[in-house]
N, C-alpha and C positions, 0 to 999 in steps of 0.2 A: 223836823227839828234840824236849825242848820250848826254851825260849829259858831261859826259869829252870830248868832242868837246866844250858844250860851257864854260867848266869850265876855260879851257885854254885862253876866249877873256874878252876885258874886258869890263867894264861894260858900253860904246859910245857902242863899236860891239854890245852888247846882246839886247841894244835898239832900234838899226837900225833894227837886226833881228827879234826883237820883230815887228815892223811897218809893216816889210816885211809881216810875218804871217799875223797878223790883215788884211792888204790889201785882202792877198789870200784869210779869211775866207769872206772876204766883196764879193771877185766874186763869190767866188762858190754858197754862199745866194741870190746873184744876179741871177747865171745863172737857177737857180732852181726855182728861183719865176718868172722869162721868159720863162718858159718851156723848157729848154734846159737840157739837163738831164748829169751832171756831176758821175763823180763816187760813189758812195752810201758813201763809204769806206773813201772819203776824209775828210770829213767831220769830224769824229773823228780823223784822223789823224791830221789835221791841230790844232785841240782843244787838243790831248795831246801836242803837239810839244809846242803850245802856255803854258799849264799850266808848262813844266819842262823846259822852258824856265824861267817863270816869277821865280819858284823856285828857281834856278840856282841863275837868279840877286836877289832875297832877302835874300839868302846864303851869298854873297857879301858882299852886305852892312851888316849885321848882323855881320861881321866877319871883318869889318873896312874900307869899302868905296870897291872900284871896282881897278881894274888893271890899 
């Protein structure tokens, strides 16, 4: 996910995708405390994806509501 991917949607889209992330981090915490062993690597990735997300939408609004 790049930053000008989500710069381009507006601020309904970055919130769904926001939910989406969340959910993801919700299973991989799951499958890991079940002993299923996910990829080490996800992990962070899911948590930057989430934090330049949230950035993304408070660029937005900072700059006068969303798309």
């Amino acid at each position: 996910m790049d930053a000008k991917e989500l710069r381009s949607k507006s601020a309904a889209e970055l919130a769904d995708e926001l939910v989406k992330l969340r959910k993801e981090q919700f299973a991989l915490r799951m499958q890991r405390a079940t002993g299923q062993s996910p990829k080490p690597d996800q992990f962070g990735k899911v948590r930057r994806n989430i934090a330049r997300l949230k950035t993304v939408l408070r660029q937005q609004q900072a700059a006068g509501g969303g798309k």
